[in-house]
Each structure stands twice: as structure tokens, then as C-alpha cells.
C-alpha positions as a Python dict, from the first residue, in 0.01 Angstrom:
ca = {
    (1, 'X'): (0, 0, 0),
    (2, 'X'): (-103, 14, 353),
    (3, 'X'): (-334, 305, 539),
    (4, 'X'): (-254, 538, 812),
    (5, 'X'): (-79, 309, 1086),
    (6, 'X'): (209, 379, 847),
    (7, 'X'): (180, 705, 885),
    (8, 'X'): (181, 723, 1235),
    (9, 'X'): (506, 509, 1245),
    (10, 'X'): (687, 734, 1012),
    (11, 'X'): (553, 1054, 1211),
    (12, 'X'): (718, 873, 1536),
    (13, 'X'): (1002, 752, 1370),
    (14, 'X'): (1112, 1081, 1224),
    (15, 'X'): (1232, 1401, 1345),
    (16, 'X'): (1043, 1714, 1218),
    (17, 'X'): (1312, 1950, 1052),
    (18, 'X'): (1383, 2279, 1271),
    (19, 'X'): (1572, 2569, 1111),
    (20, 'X'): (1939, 2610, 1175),
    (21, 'X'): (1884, 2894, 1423),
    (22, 'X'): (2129, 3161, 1472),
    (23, 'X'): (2165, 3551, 1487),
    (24, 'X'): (2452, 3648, 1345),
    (25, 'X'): (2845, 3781, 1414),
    (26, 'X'): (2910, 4128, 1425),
    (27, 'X'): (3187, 4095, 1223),
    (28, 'X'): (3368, 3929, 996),
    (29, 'X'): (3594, 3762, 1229),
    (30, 'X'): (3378, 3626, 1463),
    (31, 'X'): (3097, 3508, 1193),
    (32, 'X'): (2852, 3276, 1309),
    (33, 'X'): (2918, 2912, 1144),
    (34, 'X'): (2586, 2791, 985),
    (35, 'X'): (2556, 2475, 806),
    (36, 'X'): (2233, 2349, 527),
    (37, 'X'): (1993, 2660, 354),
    (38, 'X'): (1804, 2765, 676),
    (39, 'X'): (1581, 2972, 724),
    (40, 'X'): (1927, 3114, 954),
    (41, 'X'): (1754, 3388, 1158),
    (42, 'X'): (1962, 3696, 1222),
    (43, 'X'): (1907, 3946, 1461),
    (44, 'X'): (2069, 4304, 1363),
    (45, 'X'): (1929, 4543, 1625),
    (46, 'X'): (2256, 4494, 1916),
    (47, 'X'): (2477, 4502, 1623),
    (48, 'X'): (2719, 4759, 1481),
    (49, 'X'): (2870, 4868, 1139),
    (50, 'X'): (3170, 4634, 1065),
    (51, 'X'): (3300, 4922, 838),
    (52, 'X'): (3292, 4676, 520),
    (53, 'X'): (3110, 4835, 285),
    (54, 'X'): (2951, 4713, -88),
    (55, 'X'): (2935, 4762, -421),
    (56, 'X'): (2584, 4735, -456),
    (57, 'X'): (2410, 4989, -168),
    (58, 'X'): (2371, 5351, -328),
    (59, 'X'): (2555, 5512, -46),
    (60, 'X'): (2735, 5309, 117),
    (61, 'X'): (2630, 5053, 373),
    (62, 'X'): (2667, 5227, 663),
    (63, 'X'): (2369, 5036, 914),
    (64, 'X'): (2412, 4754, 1108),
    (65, 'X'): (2532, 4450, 1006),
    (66, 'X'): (2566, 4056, 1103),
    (67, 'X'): (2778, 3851, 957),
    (68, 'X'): (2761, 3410, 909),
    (69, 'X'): (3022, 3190, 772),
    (70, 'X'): (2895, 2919, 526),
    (71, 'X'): (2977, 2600, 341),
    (72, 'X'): (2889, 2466, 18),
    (73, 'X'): (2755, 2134, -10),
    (74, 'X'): (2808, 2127, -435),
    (75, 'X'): (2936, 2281, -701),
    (76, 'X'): (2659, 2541, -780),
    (77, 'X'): (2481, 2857, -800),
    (78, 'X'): (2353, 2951, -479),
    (79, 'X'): (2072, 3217, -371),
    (80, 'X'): (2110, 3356, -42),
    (81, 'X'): (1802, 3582, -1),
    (82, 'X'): (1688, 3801, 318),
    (83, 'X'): (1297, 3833, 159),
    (84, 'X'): (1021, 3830, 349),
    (85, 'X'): (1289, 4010, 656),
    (86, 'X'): (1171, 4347, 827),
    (87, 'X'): (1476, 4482, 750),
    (88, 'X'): (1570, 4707, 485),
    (89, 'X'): (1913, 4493, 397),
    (90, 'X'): (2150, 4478, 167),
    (91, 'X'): (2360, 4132, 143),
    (92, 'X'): (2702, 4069, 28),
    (93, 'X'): (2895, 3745, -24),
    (94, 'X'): (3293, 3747, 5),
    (95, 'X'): (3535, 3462, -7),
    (96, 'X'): (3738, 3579, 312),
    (97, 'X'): (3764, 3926, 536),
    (98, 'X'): (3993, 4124, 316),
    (99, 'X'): (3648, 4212, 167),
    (100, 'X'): (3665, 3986, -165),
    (101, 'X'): (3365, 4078, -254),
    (102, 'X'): (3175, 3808, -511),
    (103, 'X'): (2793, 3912, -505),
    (104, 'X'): (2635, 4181, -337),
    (105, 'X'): (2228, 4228, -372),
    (106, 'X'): (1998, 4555, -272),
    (107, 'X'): (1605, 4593, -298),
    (108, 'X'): (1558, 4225, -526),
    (109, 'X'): (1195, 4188, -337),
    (110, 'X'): (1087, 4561, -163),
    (111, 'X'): (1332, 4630, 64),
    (112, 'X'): (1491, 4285, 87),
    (113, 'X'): (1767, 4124, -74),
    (114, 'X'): (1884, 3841, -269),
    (115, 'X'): (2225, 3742, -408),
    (116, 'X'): (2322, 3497, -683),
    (117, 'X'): (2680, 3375, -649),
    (118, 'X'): (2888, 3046, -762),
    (119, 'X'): (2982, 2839, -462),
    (120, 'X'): (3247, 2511, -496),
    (121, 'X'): (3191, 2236, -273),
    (122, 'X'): (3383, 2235, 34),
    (123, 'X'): (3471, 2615, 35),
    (124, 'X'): (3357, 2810, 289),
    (125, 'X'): (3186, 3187, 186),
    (126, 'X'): (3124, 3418, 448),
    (127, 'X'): (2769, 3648, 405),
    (128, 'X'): (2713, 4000, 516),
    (129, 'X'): (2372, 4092, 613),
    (130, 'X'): (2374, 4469, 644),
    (131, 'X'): (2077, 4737, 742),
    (132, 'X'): (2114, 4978, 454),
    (133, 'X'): (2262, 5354, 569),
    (134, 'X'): (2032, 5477, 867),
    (135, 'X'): (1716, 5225, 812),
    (136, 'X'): (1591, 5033, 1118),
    (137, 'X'): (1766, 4722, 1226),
    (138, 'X'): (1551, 4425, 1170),
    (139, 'X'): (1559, 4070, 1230),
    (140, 'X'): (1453, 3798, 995),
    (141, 'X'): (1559, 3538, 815),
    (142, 'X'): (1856, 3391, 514),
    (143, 'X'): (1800, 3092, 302),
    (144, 'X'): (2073, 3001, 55),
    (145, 'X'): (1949, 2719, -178),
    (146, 'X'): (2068, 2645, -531),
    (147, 'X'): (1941, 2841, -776),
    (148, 'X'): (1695, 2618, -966),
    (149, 'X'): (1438, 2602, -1217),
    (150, 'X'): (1074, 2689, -1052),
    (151, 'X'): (782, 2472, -1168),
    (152, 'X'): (481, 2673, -1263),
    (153, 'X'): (194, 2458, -1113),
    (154, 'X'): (-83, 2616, -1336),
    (155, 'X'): (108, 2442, -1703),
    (156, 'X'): (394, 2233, -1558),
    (157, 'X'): (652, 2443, -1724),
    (158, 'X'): (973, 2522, -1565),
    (159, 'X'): (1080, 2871, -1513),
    (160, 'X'): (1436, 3034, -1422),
    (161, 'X'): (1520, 3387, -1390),
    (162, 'X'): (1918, 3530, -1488),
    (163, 'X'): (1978, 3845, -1313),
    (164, 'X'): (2218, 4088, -1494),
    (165, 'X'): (2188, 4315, -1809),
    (166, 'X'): (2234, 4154, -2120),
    (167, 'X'): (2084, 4253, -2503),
    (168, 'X'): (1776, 4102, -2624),
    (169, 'X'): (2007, 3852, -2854),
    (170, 'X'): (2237, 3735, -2614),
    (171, 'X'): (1921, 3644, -2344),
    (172, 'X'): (1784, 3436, -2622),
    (173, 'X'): (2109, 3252, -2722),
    (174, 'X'): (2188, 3187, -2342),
    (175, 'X'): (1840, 3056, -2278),
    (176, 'X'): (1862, 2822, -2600),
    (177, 'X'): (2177, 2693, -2458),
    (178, 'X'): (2054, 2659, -2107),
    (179, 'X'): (1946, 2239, -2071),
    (180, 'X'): (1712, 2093, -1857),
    (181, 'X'): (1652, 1720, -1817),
    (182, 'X'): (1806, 1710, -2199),
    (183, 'X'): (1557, 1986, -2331),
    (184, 'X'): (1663, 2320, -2473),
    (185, 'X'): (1505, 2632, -2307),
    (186, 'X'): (1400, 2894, -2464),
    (187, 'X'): (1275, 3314, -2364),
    (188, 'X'): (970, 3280, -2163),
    (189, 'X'): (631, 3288, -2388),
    (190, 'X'): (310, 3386, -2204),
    (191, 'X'): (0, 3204, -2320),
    (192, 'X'): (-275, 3447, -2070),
    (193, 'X'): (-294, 3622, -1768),
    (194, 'X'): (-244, 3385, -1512),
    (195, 'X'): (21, 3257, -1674),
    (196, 'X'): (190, 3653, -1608),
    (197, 'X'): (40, 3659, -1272),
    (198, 'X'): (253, 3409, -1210),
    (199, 'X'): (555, 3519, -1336),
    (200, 'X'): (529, 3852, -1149),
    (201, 'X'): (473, 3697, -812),
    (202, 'X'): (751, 3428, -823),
    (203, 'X'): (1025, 3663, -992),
    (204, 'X'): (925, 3996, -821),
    (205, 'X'): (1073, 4351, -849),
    (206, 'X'): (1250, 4209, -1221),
    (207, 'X'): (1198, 4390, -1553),
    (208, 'X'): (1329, 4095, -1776),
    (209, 'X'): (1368, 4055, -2166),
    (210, 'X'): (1104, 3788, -2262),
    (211, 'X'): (1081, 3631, -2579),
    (212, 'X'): (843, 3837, -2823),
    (213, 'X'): (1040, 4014, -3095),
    (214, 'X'): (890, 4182, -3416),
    (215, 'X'): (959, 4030, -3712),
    (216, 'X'): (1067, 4300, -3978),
    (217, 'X'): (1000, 3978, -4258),
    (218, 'X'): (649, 3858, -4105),
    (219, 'X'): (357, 3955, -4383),
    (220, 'X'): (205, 4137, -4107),
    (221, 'X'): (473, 4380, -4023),
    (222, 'X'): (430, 4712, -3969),
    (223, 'X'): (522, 4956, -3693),
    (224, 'X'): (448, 4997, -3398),
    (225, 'X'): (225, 4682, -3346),
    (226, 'X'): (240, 4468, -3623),
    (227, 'X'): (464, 4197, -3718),
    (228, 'X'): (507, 4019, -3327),
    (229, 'X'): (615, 3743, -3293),
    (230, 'X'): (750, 3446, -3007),
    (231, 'X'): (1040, 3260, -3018),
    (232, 'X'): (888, 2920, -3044),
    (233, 'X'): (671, 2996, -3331),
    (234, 'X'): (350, 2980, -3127),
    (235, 'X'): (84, 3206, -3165),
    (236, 'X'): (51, 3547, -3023),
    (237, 'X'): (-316, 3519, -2871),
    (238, 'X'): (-246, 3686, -2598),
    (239, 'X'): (-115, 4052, -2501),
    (240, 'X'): (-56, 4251, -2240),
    (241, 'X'): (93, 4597, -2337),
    (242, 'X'): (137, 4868, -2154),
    (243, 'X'): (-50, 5205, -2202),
    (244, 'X'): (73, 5366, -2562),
    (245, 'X'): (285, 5093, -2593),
    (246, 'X'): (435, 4943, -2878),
    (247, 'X'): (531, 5262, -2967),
    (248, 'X'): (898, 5201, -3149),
    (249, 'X'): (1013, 5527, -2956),
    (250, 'X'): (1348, 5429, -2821),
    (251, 'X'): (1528, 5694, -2564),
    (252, 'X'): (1845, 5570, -2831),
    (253, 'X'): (1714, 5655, -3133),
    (254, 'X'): (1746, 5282, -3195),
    (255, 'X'): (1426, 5077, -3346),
    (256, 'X'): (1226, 4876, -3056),
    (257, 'X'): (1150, 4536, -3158),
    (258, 'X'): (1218, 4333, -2864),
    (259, 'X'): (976, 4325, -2537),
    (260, 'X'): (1020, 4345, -2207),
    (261, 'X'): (788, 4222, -1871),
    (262, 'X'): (724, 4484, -1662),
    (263, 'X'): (675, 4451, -1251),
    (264, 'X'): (229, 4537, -1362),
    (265, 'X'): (244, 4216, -1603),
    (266, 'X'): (222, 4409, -1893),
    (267, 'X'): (468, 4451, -2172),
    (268, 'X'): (720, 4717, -2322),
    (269, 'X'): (851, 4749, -2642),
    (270, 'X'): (1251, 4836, -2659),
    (271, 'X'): (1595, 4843, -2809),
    (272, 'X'): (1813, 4567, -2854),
    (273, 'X'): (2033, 4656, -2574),
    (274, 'X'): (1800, 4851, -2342),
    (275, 'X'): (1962, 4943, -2070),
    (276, 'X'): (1714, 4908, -1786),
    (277, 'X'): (1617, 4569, -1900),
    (278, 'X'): (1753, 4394, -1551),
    (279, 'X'): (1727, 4045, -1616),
    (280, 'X'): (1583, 3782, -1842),
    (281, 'X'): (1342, 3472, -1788),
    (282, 'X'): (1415, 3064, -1907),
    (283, 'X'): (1119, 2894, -1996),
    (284, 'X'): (1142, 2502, -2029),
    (285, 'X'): (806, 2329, -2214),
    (286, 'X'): (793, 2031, -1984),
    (287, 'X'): (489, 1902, -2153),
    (288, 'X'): (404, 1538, -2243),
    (289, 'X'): (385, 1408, -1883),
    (290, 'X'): (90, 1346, -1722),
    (291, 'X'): (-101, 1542, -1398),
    (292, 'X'): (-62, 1878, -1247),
    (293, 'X'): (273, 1966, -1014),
    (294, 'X'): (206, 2080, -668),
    (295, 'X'): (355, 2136, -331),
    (296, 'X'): (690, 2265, -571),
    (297, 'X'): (975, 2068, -384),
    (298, 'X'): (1148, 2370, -224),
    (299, 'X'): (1276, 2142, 10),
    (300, 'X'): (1630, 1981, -116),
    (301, 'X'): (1754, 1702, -40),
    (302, 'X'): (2104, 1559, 48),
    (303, 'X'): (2229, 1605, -279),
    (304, 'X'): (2130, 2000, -309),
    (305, 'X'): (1882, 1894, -541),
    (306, 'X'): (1484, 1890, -498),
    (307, 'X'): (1341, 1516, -590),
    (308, 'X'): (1129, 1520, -881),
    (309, 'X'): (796, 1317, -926),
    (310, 'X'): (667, 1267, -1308),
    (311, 'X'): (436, 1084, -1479),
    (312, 'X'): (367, 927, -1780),
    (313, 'X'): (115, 694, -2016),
    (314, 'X'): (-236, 702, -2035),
    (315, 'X'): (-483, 775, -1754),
    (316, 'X'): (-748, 583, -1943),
    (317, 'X'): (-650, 199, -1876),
    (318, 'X'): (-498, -48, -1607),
    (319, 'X'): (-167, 69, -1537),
    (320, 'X'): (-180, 294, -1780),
    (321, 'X'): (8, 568, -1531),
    (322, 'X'): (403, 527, -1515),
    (323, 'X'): (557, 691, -1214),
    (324, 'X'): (931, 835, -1182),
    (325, 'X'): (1167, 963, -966),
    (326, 'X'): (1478, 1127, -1027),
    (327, 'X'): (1764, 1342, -866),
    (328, 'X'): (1712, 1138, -543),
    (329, 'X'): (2042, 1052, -330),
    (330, 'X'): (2210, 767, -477),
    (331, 'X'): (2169, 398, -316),
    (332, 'X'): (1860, 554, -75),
    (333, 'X'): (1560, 370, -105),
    (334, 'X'): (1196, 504, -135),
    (335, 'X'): (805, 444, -144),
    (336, 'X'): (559, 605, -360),
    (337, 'X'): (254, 798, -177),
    (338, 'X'): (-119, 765, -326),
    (339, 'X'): (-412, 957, -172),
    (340, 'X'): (-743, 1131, -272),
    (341, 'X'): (-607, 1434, -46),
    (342, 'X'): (-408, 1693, -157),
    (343, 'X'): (-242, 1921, 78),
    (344, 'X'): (12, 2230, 5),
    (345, 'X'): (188, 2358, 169),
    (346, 'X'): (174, 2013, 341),
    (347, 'X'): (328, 1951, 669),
    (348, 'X'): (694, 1894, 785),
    (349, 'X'): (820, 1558, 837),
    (350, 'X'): (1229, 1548, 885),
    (351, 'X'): (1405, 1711, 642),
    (352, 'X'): (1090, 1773, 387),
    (353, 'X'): (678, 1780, 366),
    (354, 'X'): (432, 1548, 308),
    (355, 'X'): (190, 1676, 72),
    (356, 'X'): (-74, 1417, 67),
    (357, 'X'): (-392, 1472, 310),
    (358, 'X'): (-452, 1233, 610),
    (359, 'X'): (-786, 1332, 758),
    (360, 'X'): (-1121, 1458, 678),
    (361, 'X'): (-1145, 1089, 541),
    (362, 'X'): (-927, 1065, 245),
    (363, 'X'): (-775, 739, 173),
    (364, 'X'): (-401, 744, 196),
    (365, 'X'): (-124, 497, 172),
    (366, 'X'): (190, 364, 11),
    (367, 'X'): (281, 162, -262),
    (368, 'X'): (551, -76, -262),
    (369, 'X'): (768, -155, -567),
    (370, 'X'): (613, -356, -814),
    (371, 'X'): (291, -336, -523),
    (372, 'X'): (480, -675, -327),
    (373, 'X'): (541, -634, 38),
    (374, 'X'): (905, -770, -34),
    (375, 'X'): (996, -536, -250),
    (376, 'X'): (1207, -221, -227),
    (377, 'X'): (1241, 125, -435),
    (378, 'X'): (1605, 239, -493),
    (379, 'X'): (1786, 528, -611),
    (380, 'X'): (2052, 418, -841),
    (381, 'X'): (2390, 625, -892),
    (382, 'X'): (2251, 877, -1107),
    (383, 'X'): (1980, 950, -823),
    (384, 'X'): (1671, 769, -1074),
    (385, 'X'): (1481, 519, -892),
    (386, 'X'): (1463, 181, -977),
    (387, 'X'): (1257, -125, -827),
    (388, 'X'): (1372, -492, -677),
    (389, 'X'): (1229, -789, -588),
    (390, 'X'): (1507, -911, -352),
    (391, 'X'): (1871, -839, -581),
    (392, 'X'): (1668, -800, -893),
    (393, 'X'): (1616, -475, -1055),
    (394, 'X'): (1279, -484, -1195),
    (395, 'X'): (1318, -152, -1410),
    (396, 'X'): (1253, 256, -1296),
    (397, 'X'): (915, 388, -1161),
    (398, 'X'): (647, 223, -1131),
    (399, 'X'): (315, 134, -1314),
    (400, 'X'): (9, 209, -1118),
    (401, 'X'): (-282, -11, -1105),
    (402, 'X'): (-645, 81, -1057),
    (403, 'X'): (-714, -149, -774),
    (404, 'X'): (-578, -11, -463),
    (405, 'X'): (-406, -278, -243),
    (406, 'X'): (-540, -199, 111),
    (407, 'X'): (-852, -320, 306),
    (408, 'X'): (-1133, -297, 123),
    (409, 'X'): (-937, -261, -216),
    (410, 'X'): (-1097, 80, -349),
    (411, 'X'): (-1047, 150, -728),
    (412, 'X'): (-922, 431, -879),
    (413, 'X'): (-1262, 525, -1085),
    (414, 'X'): (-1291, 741, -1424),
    (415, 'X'): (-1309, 1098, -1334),
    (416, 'X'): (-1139, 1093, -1000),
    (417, 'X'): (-882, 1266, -917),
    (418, 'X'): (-569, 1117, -708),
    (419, 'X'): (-240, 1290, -529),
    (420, 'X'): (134, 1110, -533),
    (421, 'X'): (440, 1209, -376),
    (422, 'X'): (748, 979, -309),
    (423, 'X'): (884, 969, 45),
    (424, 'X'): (1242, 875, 30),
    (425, 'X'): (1557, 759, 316),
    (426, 'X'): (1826, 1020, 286),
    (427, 'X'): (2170, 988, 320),
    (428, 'X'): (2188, 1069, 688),
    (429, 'X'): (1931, 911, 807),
    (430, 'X'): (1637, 1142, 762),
    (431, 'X'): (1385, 1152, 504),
    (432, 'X'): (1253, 1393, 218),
    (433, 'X'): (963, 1425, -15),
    (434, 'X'): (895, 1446, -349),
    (435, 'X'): (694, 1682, -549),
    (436, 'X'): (336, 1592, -532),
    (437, 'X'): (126, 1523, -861),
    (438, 'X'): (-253, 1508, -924),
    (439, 'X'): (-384, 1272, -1163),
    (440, 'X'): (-748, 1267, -1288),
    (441, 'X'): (-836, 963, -1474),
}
């Protein structure tokens, strides 16, 4: 490991990352070619109304609109989203200007926008940004980044919203099916408050299904309120309902015993196939590794994938702490990070951030595979990285020790608390980031 000269190197010997700037065409013909996930600004106040209208915009279209011409990277499911935009928009994906319409998105976060659609690699998609009917043109901002499970910091759980209205039944059969990393998922479960806090803020303006049913067969059954139950067996210690709710009152005349998160955090009882149930929410127990996520890798890399930092072992003895990395671009070759820092949302460096704090102090530094200065970290086909010692393959991850390599060889100490983050080569030439992880010991 070595201290902050290294730093300094890699902040001279990289280019910070700078959006893909661009305003958009004002029609379909002419759109503006964009390239990567952005932020792409557009600009709709000089524009006009192309006359393509959506399926999604209660009234027609009818504002402004801009217009961008995009390429997928992989085969995957792509969010292009306008939030956080002054605009009031409404976006639309099409697969050419005959108006082949494949997504279209109105109002997902306030007035903003954001549309799931299924991209293959190599194909090129072209993305209406629209002012809905007589609203102010805006300008603002598109991303489009796969649509990915979202790490919830607080547990360490992953987290994936599916738009679209489906029964109670079929949510929880889909999110059973739904794999991650060779896990099952399963409805989300909410364990307290903060736990819905967080929920509400990452998948805002939803109403999904998640998974508390009542059991008609449970000892304690008995309606409205008794008898509730989760999906994964675990116990109901915590609830949030909403005011004179359960109440097994169903607009249908059907029986309610299935709940659903509303936009306030708390609950609603409802019909198997309750209509304005919009969505449903993937839950993935991640647990068994070690530390806290932070600094959630928003940032992909080359292969349209975020790379993932874990950990594993015991925090109690000499390289007790196994580091991994995975869905890194293949053959690329990488260092992990160690610092008593932590910074989020850290700052850019090429194509990702650096989440590990440099001043006030804090020790910082690298570790080199298998902690030799002739050694080399190295992502193998599948995009896990794996360590040699010249052309020998010493294994994946690495095993920290509690003596720290630089001058002065600090020790990680019982009760302190470190930060690590890999910093990876990517396939172009730039560089990317892990996740970062804190560790107490």
C-alpha cells in the first residue's frame, strides 16, 4: 500500500469524466446522436411540437419536444429518466420515426419522467423528450443506465422495483424467480421505519404490492388485522398501516388480504388483483458478508455493469477480512483502496468516484495483490478478480492484514472502523470505482 503521492499521480494521470453534453433535435430526423448514460442535457425552450404524439400523456403531447438518437452498449433493460428536470415531460422511446413506439413514461417522480424499455446491443433507439400539452419548456437532464438492483446502505439488501400492474400472486412468483448473484428474491419485507423511508425515497411516486399477505390458516387469523403474515416467514414486528386500515373493504367486493406500500410509507390492505396497485418491489437478503455498502456504484463501467466490492470472514483476527470484486471488465487489472476516511458522494476521477477521504488527516492508500509490489489484480473473463505474482494466479480477492504496509506501518486496531473501494483500468483506457465498504473490527 502506498500513501497519497499515489493519489496525486492517478489524479494527474486521469481525466475527470464530463457529461456527454447535448440539447437535443427537434425532430425525429435530425436527432441528436448521444453515446454512454449521460447526464445528456436537453434544452426544450427554442423547440417545437414534432407532431408525434404518445400513448402515455393524458391528452396528448402537444408541448415542445427534443429528440436524441441512442445506442445500446448490451443486451438489457435500460432506464432513461428526465428526474430531477424543470420540465414537466413526458418521454417516449421508439425503434425508428414511423413512431414505433416501445416505452413511453409520464409523472414517475413529480412532474418528471422515467421509462423502462429492453434495448439489444448494437441497435440504435431514438428518445423523445416532450413538454407535456401547454406546460413550460424546461431544460434538464436524461440518464439511461441499466435497470439494476439498488443496494440499501442501511441493511445491505438489494432492492429492484417492476413497473406495471400485475396481481398480488403473479408479483410474488416473478420476484421468486428473479436471481441475483445465484440467490432467489423474494416481495420486499420491511423490518422498521427507516427501512420504509428508504424505500419511498429511492422508488418515489410507486404504490407497489409488497410481500405481507394474511394467512386465512395462521392460528391468529381473523379479519381485518389478524392473521399477517411475510413471505419469508419472518416476523411481523413492525407495521405501518394506514388510517382505518386493514379494513377487508374491497371497492370489488373481493376479500383484501394482500398489502400494498403507499407513497406516506404506510400500508393498504387490498384485493388480489387491485387495480391501482402500479408496480411491485424485489427484495434480495444479501446478508452474510461483512461491513456496511456505501457510495452505491451508480457509476457503470465498460461492461454496463456497476463493480461490486464484498466482504467476507471474520473481523476479529489477522486476515480474517476476505475482499472481492466482481462484474469488473474482463482482463483489466485493479488495486484495492484502504482508508480511515469515508467520503460519499466522493469525488470524480475518469469515468467513476473515489469514495475514500484524502485530507483532514486520514490515512489512505492501496493495497497490492497478495500486499507485494510485483504483484497485479486482474479481472478474469467472467469480470471476478483474481491475483498474480508474475503469470501465477494466486486465487480471487484478497485477505487483509492488520498491519498496514506504508511508513510507519499503522495497525488496523479493535473497534476501528476502515473504508475500501477498488479502483480498476477499464477497457478504454480510463478508470472506475468500486462500491465502497466500511469495516469495523
Amino acid at each position: 500500500m502506498q500513501n497519497k503521492t499515489w493519489l496525486s499521480a492517478l489524479l494527474m494521470s486521469t481525466l475527470c469524466a464530463t457529461p456527454a453534453w447535448a440539447q437535443g433535435g427537434d425532430d425525429c430526423s435530425n436527432a441528436q446522436v448521444i453515446t454512454g448514460n449521460g447526464p445528456h442535457t436537453f434544452d426544450q425552450t427554442a423547440a417545437t411540437f414534432s407532431g408525434q404524439n404518445t400513448s402515455c400523456a393524458t391528452g396528448g403531447v402537444t408541448g415542445p419536444d427534443v429528440w436524441f438518437s441512442w445506442t445500446a452498449g448490451q443486451d438489457a433493460d435500460y432506464l432513461v429518466s428526465s428526474c430531477g428536470s424543470s420540465s414537466d415531460t413526458v418521454i417516449a422511446v421508439y425503434t425508428d420515426c414511423l413512431g414505433t413506439e416501445i416505452a413511453c413514461n409520464d409523472d414517475d417522480c413529480a412532474l418528471q419522467s422515467t421509462a423502462t424499455f429492453t434495448a439489444t446491443q448494437g441497435d440504435t433507439y431514438l428518445i423523445q423528450v416532450a413538454a407535456w400539452q401547454n406546460s413550460t419548456p424546461g431544460v434538464g437532464s436524461i440518464t439511461i443506465v441499466p435497470d439494476l438492483p439498488i443496494v440499501n446502505p442501511n441493511n445491505g439488501h438489494s432492492y429492484r422495483l417492476v413497473d406495471g400492474h400485475v396481481d398480488w400472486l403473479t408479483a410474488k412468483a416473478e420476484a421468486e424467480a428473479a436471481m441475483l448473484n445465484g440467490q432467489p428474491g423474494h416481495l420486499v419485507t420491511i423490518s422498521d421505519q427507516a427501512e420504509a423511508d428508504w424505500l419511498v425515497a429511492t422508488f418515489p411516486g410507486q404504490r407497489p404490492w409488497i410481500g405481507l399477505f394474511q394467512d386465512v390458516n395462521d392460528p391468529n387469523y381473523s379479519e381485518p388485522g389478524g392473521g399477517w403474515v411475510w413471505v419469508t416467514g419472518e416476523p411481523v414486528s413492525y407495521t405501518n398501516w394506514a388510517a382505518n386500515e386493514p379494513n377487508n373493504i374491497s371497492g370489488s367486493g373481493g376479500s383484501e388480504d394482500y398489502a400494498e406500500l403507499f407513497g406516506s410509507t404506510e400500508w393498504n390492505d387490498a384485493e388480489l388483483n387491485h387495480l391501482n396497485t402500479s408496480s411491485y418491489i424485489i427484495e434480495w437478503d444479501m446478508g452474510g458478508g461483512l461491513g456496511t455498502p456505501f457510495c452505491d456504484p451508480m457509476d457503470i463501467n465498460s461492461t454496463g455493469l456497476p463493480t461490486r466490492l464484498t466482504a467476507t470472514g471474520s473481523m476479529a483476527a489477522a486476515s480474517g477480512v476476505h475482499l472481492d470484486a466482481d462484474q469488473g471488465p474482463p482482463t483489466q487489472f485493479g488495486y484495492f483502496l484502504i482508508g480511515t476516511g469515508a467520503s460519499d458522494p466522493g469525488i470524480v476521477i475518469s469515468n467513476g468516484r473515489l469514495c475514500l477521504s484524502v485530507t483532514g488527516g486520514n490515512v489512505f492508500g492501496r493495497y497490492n495483490a497478495a500486499g507485494t509490489l510485483n504483484s497485479v489484480s486482474q479481472f478474469d473473463a467472467a469480470g471476478d478478480l483474481q491475483n498474480f505474482v508474475g503469470t501465477s494466479s494466486t486465487g480471487y480477492g484478497y485477505d487483509v492484514p492488520l498491519t498496514i504496509p506504508i511508513s510507519g506501518s499503522p495497525q488496523i486496531m479493535a473497534g476501528e472502523t476502515w473504508h475500501f473501494q477498488l479502483w480498476h483500468r477499464e477497457a478504454a483506457g480510463a478508470s472506475n470505482f468500486s462500491n465502497g465498504l466500511s469495516i469495523t473490527f
